[in-house]
C-alpha positions in Angstrom: -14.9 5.6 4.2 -10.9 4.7 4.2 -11.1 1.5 6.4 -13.5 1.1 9.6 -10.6 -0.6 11.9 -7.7 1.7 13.5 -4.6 -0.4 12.5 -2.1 1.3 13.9 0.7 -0.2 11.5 1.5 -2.2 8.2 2.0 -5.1 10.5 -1.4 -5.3 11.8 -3.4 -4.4 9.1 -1.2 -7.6 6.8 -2.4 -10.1 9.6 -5.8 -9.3 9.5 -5.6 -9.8 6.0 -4.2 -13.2 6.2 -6.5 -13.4 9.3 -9.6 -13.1 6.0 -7.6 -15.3 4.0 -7.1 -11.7 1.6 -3.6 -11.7 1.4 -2.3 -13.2 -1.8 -5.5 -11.1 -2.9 -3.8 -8.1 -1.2 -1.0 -8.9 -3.0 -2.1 -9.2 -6.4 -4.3 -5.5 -5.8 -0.8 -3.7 -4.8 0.8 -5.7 -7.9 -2.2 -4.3 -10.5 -2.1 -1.2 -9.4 1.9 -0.6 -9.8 1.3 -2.2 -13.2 -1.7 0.2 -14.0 0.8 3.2 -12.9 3.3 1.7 -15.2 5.8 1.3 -12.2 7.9 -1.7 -12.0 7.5 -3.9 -8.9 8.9 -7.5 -8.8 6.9 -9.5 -5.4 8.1 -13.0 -4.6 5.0 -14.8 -4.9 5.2 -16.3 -1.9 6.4 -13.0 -0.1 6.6 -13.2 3.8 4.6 -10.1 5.4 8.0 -8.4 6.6 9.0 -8.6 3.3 6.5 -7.4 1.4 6.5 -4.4 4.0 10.0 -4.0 3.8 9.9 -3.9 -0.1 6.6 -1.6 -1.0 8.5 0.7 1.9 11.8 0.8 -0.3 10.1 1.3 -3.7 8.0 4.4 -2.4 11.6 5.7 -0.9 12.9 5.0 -4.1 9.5 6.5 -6.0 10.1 9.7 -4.2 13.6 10.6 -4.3 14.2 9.7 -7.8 10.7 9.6 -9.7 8.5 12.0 -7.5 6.1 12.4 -10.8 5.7 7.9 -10.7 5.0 8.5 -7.0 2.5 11.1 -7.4 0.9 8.8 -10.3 0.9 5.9 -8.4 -1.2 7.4 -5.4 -3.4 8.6 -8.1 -4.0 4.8 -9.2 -4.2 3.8 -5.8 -7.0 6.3 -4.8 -5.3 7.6 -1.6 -7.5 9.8 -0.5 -6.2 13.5 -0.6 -7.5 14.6 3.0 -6.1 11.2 4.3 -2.7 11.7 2.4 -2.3 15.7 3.8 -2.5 14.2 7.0 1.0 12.6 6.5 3.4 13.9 9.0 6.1 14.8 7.1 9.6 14.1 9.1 12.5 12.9 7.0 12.0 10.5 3.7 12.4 7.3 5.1 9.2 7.8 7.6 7.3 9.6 4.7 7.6 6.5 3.0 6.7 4.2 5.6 3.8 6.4 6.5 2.9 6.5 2.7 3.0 2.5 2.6 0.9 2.0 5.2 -2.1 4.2 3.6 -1.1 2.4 0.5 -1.6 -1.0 2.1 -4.8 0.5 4.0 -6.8 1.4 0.5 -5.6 -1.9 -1.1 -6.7 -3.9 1.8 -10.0 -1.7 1.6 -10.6 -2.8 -2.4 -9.7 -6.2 -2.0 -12.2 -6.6 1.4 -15.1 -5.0 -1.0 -14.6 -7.1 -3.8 -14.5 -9.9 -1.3 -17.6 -9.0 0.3 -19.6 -8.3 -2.8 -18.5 -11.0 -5.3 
């Protein structure tokens, strides 16, 4: 069980989020779990959607062309599911990264919608 909806992008999945009033939850999820992987990652707190896309997108970029092992740690925190992750059509970096943000976003969304649901 990943996530029941299609979202077909970062964009989407964000304003449902906000749609559930589970962004700033979203937020703080994606913000523990870079903490829990010892990785850096400095959010505005009151981060616009396009931004926050626009940031996670450059720190995995960043992740994997300078500190794969972080990268490869940080999926590991996340729980990106292996079978899910293999599916990543693998291009040039930039889109890797995208690609590898949106699954990101999608399990975070997932944890924060469960915890919502039974707490």
């Amino acid at each position: 069980m990943f996530l029941e909806e299609n979202f077909n992008n970062s964009n989407e999945l964000i304003q449902q989020a906000i749609k559930e009033l589970l962004y700033t939850k979203l937020i703080a999820q994606l913000l523990k779990d870079f903490s829990l992987a010892n990785i850096p990652f400095d959010v505005p707190e009151n981060v616009k959607s396009k931004e926050l896309q626009k940031l996670l997108h450059e720190k995995l970029y960043v992740l994997i062309m300078e500190k794969f092992n972080d990268y490869l740690n940080l999926l590991y925190v996340v729980d990106v599911p292996e079978k899910v992750f293999k599916g990543i059509k693998v291009t040039d970096v930039v889109e890797v990264a995208e690609q590898v943000s949106f699954l990101i976003l999608k399990r975070e969304f997932l944890k924060v919608r469960l915890k919502a649901k039974y707490t």
